[in-house]
VOGU-3710 file (C-alpha; in Angstrom, 3 decimals, decimal comma):
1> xxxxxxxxxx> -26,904/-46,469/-14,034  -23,942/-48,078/-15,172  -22,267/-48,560/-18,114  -19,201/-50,830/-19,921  -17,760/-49,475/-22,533  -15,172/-51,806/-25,061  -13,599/-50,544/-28,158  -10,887/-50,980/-30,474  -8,681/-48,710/-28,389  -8,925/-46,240/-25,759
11> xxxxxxxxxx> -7,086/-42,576/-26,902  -6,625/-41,848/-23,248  -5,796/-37,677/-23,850  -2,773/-37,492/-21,965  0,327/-35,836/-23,107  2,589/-39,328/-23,531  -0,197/-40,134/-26,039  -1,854/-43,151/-24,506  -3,735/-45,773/-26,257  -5,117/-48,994/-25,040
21> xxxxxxxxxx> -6,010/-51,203/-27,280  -8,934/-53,566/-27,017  -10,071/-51,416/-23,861  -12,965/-51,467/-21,647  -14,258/-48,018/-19,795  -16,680/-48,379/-17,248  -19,015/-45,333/-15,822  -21,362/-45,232/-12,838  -22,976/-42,244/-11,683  -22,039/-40,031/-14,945
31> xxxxxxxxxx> -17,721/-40,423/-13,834  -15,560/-42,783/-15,146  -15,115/-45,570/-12,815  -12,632/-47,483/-14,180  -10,607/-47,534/-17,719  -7,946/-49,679/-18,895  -7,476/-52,973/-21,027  -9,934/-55,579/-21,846  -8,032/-58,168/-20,283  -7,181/-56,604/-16,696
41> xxxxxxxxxx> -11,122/-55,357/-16,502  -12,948/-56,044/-13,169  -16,498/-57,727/-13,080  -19,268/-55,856/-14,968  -21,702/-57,015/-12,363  -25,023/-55,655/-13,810  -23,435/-52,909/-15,920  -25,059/-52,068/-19,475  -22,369/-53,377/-22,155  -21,951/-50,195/-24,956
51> xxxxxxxxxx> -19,769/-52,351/-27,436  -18,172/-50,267/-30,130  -16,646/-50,874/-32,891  -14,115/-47,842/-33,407  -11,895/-46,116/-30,728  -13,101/-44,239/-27,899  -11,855/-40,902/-27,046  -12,443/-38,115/-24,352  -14,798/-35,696/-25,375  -12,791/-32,758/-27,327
61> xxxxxxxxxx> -12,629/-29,718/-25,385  -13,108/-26,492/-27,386  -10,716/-23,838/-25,580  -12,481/-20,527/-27,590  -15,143/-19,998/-29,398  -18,006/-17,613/-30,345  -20,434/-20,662/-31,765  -23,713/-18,544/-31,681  -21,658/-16,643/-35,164  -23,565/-20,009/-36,908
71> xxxxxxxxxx> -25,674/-16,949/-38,069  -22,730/-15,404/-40,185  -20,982/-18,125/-40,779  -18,932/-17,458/-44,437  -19,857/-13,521/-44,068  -17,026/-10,677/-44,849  -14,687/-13,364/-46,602  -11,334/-12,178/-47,842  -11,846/-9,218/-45,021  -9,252/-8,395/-42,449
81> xxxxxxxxxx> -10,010/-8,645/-38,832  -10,457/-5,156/-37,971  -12,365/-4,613/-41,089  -14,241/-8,008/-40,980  -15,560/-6,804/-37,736  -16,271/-2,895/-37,986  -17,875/-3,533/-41,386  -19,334/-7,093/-41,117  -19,635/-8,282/-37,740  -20,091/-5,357/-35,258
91> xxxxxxxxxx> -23,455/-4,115/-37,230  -25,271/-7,021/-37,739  -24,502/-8,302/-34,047  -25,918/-4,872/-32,766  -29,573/-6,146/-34,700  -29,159/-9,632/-32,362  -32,051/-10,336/-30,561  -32,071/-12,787/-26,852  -33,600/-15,405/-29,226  -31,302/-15,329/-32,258
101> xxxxxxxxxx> -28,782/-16,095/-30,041  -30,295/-18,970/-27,995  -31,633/-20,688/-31,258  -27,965/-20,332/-32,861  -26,037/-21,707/-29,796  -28,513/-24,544/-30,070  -27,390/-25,429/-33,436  -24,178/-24,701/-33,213  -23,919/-26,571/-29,598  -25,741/-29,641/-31,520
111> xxxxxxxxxx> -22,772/-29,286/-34,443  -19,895/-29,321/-31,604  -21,314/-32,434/-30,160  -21,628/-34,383/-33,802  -17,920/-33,235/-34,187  -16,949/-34,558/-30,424  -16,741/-31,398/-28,950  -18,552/-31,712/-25,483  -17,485/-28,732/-23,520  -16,629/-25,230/-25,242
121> xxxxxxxxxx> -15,634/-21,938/-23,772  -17,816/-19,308/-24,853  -17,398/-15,207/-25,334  -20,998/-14,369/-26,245  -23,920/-11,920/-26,025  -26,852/-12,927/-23,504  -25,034/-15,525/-21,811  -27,718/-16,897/-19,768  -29,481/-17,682/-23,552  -26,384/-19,619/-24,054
131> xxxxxxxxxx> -26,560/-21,696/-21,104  -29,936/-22,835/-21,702  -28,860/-23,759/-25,134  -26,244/-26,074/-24,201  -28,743/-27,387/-20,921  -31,018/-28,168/-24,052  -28,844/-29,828/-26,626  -26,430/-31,961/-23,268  -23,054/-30,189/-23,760  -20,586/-28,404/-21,239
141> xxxxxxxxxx> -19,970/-24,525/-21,862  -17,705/-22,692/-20,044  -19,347/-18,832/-20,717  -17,406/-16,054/-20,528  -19,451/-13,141/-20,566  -18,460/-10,508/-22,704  -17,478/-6,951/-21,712  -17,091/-4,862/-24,998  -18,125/-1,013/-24,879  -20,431/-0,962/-27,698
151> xxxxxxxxxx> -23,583/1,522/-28,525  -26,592/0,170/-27,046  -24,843/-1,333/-24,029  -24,678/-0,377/-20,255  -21,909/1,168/-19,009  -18,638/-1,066/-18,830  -19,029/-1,309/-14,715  -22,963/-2,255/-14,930  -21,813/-5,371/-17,335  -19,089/-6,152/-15,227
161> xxxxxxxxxx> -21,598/-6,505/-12,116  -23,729/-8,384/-13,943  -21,144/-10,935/-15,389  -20,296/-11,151/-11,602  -23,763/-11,765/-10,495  -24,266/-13,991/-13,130  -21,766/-16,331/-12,173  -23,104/-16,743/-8,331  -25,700/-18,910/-10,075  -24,125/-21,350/-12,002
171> xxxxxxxxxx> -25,140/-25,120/-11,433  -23,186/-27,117/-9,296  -23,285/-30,306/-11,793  -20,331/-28,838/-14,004  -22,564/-28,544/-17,177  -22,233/-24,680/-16,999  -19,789/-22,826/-15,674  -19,939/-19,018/-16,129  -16,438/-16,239/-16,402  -15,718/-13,252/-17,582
181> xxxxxxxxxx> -15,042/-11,872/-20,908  -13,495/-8,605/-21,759  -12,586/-8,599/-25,478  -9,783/-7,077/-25,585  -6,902/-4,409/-24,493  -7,069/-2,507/-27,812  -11,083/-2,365/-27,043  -11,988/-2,435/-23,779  -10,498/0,414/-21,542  -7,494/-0,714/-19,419
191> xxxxxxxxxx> -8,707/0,528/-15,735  -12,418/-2,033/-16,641  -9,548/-4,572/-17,904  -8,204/-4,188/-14,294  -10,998/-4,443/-12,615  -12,232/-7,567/-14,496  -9,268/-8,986/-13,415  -9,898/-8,357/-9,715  -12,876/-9,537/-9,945  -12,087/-12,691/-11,551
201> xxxxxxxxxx> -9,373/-13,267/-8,638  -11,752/-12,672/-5,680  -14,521/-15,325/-7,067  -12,107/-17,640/-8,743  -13,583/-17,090/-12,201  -12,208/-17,398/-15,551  -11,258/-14,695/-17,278  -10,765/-14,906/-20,621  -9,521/-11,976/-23,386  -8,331/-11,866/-26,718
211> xxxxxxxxxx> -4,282/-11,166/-26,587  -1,595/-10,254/-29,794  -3,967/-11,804/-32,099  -2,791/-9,439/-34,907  0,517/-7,292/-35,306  -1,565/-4,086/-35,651  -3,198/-4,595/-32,241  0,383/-4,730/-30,491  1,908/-2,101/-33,045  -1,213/0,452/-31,772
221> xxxxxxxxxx> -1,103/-0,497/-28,252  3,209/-0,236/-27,739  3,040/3,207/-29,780  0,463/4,096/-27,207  1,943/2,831/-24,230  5,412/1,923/-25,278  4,757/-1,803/-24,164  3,602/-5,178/-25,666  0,635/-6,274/-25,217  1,398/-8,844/-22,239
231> xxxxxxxxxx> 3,539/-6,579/-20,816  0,649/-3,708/-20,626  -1,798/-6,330/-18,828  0,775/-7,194/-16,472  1,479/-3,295/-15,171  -2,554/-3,116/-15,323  -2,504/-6,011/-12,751  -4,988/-8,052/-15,586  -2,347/-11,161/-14,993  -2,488/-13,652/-11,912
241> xxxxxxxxxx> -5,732/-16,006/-11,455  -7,216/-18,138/-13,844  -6,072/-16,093/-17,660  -7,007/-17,873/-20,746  -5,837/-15,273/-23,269  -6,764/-16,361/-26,719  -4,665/-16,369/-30,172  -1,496/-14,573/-28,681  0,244/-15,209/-31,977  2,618/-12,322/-31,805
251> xxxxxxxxxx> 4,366/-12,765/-28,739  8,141/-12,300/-28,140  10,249/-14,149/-25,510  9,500/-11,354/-23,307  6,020/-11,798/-23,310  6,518/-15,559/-23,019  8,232/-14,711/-19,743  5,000/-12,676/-18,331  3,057/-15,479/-19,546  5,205/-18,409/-17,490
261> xxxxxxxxxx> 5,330/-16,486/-14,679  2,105/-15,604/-14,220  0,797/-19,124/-15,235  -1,137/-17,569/-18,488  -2,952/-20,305/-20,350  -3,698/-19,920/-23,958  -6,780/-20,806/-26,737  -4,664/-21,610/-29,722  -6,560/-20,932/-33,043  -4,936/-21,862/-35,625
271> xxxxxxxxxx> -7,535/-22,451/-38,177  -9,219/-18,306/-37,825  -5,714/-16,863/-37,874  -4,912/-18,511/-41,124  -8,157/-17,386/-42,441  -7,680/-13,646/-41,115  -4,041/-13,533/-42,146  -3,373/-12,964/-38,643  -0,067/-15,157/-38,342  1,338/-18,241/-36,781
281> xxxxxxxxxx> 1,442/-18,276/-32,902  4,342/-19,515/-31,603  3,383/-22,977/-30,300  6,209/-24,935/-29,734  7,915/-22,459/-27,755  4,918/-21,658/-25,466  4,717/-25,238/-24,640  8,895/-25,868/-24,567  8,001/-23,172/-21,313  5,533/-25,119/-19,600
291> xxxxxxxxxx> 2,688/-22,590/-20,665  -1,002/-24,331/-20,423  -2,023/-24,428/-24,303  -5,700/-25,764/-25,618  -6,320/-25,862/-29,182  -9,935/-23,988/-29,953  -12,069/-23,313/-32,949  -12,617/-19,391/-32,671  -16,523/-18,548/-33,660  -17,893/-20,134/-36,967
301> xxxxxxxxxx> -17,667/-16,890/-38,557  -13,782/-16,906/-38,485  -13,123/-20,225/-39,393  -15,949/-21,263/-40,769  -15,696/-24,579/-39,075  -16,419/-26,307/-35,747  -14,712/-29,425/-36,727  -11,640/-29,423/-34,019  -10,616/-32,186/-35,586  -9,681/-30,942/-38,580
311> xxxxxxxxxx> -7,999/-28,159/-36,802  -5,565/-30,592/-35,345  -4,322/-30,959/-38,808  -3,820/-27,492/-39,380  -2,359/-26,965/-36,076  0,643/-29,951/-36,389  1,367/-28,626/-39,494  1,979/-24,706/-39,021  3,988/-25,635/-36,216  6,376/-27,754/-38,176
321> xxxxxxxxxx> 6,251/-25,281/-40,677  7,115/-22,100/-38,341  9,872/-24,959/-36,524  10,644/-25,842/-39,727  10,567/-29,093/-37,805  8,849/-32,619/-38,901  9,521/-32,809/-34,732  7,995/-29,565/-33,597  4,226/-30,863/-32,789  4,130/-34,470/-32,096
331> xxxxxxxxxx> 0,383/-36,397/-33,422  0,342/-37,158/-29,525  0,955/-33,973/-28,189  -1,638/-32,167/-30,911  -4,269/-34,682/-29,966  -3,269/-33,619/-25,800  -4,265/-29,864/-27,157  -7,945/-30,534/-27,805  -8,863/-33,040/-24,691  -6,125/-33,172/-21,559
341> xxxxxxxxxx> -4,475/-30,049/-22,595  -7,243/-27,786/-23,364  -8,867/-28,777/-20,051  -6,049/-28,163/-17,921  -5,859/-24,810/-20,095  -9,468/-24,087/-18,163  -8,655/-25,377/-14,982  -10,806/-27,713/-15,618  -9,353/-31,352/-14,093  -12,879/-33,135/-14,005
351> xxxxxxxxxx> -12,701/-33,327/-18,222  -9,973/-34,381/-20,782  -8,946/-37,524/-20,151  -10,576/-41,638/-19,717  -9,362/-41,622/-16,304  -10,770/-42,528/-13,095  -13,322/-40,075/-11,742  -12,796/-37,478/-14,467  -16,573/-36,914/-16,279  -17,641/-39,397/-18,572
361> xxxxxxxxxx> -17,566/-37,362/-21,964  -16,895/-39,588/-24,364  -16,508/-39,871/-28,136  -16,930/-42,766/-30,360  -14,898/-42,382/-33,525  -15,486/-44,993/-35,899  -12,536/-46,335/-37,541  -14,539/-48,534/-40,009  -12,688/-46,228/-42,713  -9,661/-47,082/-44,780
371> xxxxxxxxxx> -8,055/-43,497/-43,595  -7,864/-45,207/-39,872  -5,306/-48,367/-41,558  -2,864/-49,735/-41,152  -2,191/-50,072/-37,935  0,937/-51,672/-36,707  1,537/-50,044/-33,496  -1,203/-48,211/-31,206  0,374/-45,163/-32,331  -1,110/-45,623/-35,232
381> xxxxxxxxxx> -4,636/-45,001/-33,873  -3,519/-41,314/-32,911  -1,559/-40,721/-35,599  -4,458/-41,445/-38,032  -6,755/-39,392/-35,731  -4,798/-36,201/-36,269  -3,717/-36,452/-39,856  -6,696/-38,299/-41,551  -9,747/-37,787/-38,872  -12,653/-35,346/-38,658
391> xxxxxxxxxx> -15,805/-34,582/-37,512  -17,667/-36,704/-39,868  -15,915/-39,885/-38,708  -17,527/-39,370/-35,170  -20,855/-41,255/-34,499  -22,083/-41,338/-31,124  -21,011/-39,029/-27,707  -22,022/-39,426/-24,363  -21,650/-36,401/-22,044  -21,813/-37,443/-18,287
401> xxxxxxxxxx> -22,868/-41,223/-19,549  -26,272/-39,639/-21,022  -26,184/-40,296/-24,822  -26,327/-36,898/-26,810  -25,352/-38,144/-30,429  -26,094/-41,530/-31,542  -25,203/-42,842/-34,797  -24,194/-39,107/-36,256  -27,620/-37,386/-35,289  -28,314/-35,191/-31,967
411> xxxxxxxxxx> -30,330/-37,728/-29,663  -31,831/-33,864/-28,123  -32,996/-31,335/-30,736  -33,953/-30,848/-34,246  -31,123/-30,627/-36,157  -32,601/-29,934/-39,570  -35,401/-27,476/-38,483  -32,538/-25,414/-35,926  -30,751/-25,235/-39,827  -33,645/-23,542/-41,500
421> xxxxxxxxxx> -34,603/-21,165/-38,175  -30,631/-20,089/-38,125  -30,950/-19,274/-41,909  -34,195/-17,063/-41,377  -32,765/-14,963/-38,756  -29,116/-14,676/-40,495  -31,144/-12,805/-43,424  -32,758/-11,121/-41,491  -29,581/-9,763/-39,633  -27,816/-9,288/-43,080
431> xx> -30,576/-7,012/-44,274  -30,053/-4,801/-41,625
//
């Protein structure tokens, strides 16, 4: 089938901060086929015409996140991370059952979509339950799956296998694409952190840790080793491949250095370190060094919020505060963390962008709001995108041209009754 898209403007998700206004996208075969201005548009021939009223964008890609913690969203508030998760989230995780998490990742996969998130990376328990969540609801996941050496679990080299294994049979259609997820160095032993690592090189799979994410991590780990945390996965040979580390908020120049030269990409969360009190990652010099940066959500249980959106906000304005810059994060450049950015943080060039022959994920924000005026100059659009948009100004998203929210509600699942089935099995999981 094909489609025509026109809209106010296109937000193309490129770096330089694109927009076309009055633009017309055209799809055939679930790509883009052609984007660009109304006026310079080739013949529709029989195309379907999709006119919209607002701006269309890429769909947002979510660079980490643990969405299936829908069921404890809000719990442990006020708690530190290491507390938050030895006290809060470590017990009531070990009560999860297969099902809780498929039914969660449903709902929270049908929230990402009505915020205009269309592909997430995911560190989660059963992470074949999570792929059939996101087949169910229309999203992209790319599923990392965890390696974490807690009671009840198989020995760290039987879950490595099986992540391995796992990832032989991902679909070829991009909707799913499966990793590997060690949680951490202060967690999971260095020599399985190694051969993760390995692993991940010889099958060209993502791996994707947690990295410096709070000062006690590093201060443990260099009295232990007498090195920083990047520069203890480097002599472990974790480094080289395809490395999304997330959070990596206290990093020196040093550690920048490992992470330029060996072409470490980062999941910056701005939104759960605030929350935890974990810090303020230093942005602006990461990307001053050419280091791949997406922005991401963290899980809804650190947030509490899928809205990636609003995290823009948050994320533009901690960077000029840590800069103490109004220059530091430009509206353009914040927007290029969440679509372009974040894809090419996942080695992922098929998403991110209204281009030619990327994927046609696409997000209709409509700017039928007085927050989206005036506008005087296209920049405009993006500006009022990062500082006044969220999730609730989004109303329909296509994911490979197939409509998955239309008019704010999920065009694939039950939205209300996933709400009430998450709540059940959250009380249950709190009651221990």
């Amino acid at each position: 089938m094909r489609q025509r898209f026109t809209a106010r403007a296109l937000v193309v998700g490129d770096r330089a901060g694109t927009v076309v206004p009055d633009g017309v996208l055209d799809v055939a075969d679930g790509a883009i086929a052609w984007a660009g201005p109304a006026a310079e548009a080739p013949p529709k021939g029989d195309a379907e015409v999709v006119a919209l009223p607002g701006v269309l964008t890429p769909g947002l890609v979510n660079a980490h996140s643990h969405a299936p913690m829908v069921l404890f969203r809000g719990q442990g508030e006020g708690l530190p991370l290491d507390r938050w998760l030895q006290e809060v989230m470590w017990p009531r995780e070990a009560r999860l059952t297969p099902e809780d998490v498929e039914v969660a990742m449903t709902a929270a996969s049908a929230e990402l979509l009505g915020n205009g998130i269309t592909t997430s990376v995911e560190m989660y328990f059963h992470p074949e339950r999570i792929a059939a969540a996101v087949t169910t609801t229309g999203a992209r996941a790319v599923i990392a799956t965890p390696l974490l050496p807690l009671p009840g679990m198989p020995p760290m080299a039987e879950q490595l296998d099986a992540a391995v294994a796992l990832a032989a049979d991902a679909p070829e259609d991009g909707t799913v694409e499966y990793g590997i997820g060690p949680h951490a160095a202060y967690t999971v032993p260095l020599p399985v952190l190694a051969d993760a690592a390995r692993a991940a090189r010889e099958h060209d799979l993502l791996l994707h840790l947690h990295v410096a994410e709070t000062a006690t991590e590093g201060a443990d780990l260099l009295a232990a080793h007498g090195l920083s945390v990047p520069a203890l996965l480097a002599s472990y040979d974790v480094l080289g491949g395809r490395v999304l580390a997330a959070h990596c908020v206290h990093l020196d120049d040093g550690d920048l250095e490992l992470w330029q030269e060996f072409d470490v990409a980062v999941a910056h969360c701005p939104a759960s370190n605030a929350k935890l009190a974990s810090g303020v990652a230093p942005l602006r010099p990461m990307l001053d060094r050419g280091i791949r940066v997406g922005l991401g959500t963290d899980g809804p249980a650190s947030n509490d919020s899928l809205d990636l959106l609003a995290d823009l906000r948050l994320a533009v304005g901690l960077a000029r505060l840590r800069e103490r810059s109004a220059t530091a994060l430009t509206a353009a450049e914040a927007f290029w963390l969440a679509t372009g950015g974040a894809a090419e943080a996942l080695g992922r060039p098929d998403l991110g962008q209204l281009v030619a022959g990327r994927r046609a994920d696409l997000v209709h924000v409509d700017t039928r709001d007085l927050v989206f005026e005036p506008v005087g100059d296209p920049a405009d659009v993006l500006a009022h995108l990062v500082w006044s948009g969220a999730g609730r100004h989004v109303r329909d998203v296509w994911v490979g041209g197939r409509a998955v929210v239309r008019d704010g509600a999920s065009t694939t699942v039950d939205a209300a009754g996933l709400r009430a089935d998450v709540a059940e099995r959250a009380a249950r999981l709190a009651a221990g």
